[in-house]
C-alpha positions, 0 to 999 in steps of 0.5 A: 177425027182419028180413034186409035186403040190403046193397043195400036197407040201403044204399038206406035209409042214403042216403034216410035221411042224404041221402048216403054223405058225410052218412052218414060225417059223422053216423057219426064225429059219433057217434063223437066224441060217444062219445069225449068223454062217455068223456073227461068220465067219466074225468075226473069219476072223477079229481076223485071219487077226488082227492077223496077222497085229499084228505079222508083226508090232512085227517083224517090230518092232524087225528088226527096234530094231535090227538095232538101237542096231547095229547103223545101217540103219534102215531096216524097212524104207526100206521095208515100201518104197518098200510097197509104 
């Protein structure tokens, strides 16, 4: 286990980053970088789950097409019950 003093750490950072300015620019870089891949998961999550609602509708809607074609109970009504 390594134990640094602030004062060398920041010593480290300046060498590092050129400047306590280069070093705040590279930390909210990393902070927006952060932020937007959260974004973009959150977004990806919505198309995956909008997808989905979109398949079962088209099924539903398929069952409920295939039912009134053969004059039949209405399958679908069934299942939005059992939801319920």
């Amino acid at each position: 286990m390594h134990l640094y003093l602030e004062r060398q750490v920041h010593e480290i950072a300046i060498q590092k980053h050129g400047s306590l300015e280069a070093l705040q620019e590279h930390k909210q870089a990393q902070l927006d970088q952060k932020i937007l891949s959260r974004v973009r998961k959150r977004e990806e999550e919505r198309k995956r789950e909008e997808a989905v609602v979109n398949k079962l509708k088209r099924i539903r809607e398929a069952i409920t097409t295939a039912a009134d074609a053969k004059g039949g109970h209405n399958i679908a009504v069934d299942v939005e019950e059992e939801e319920i």
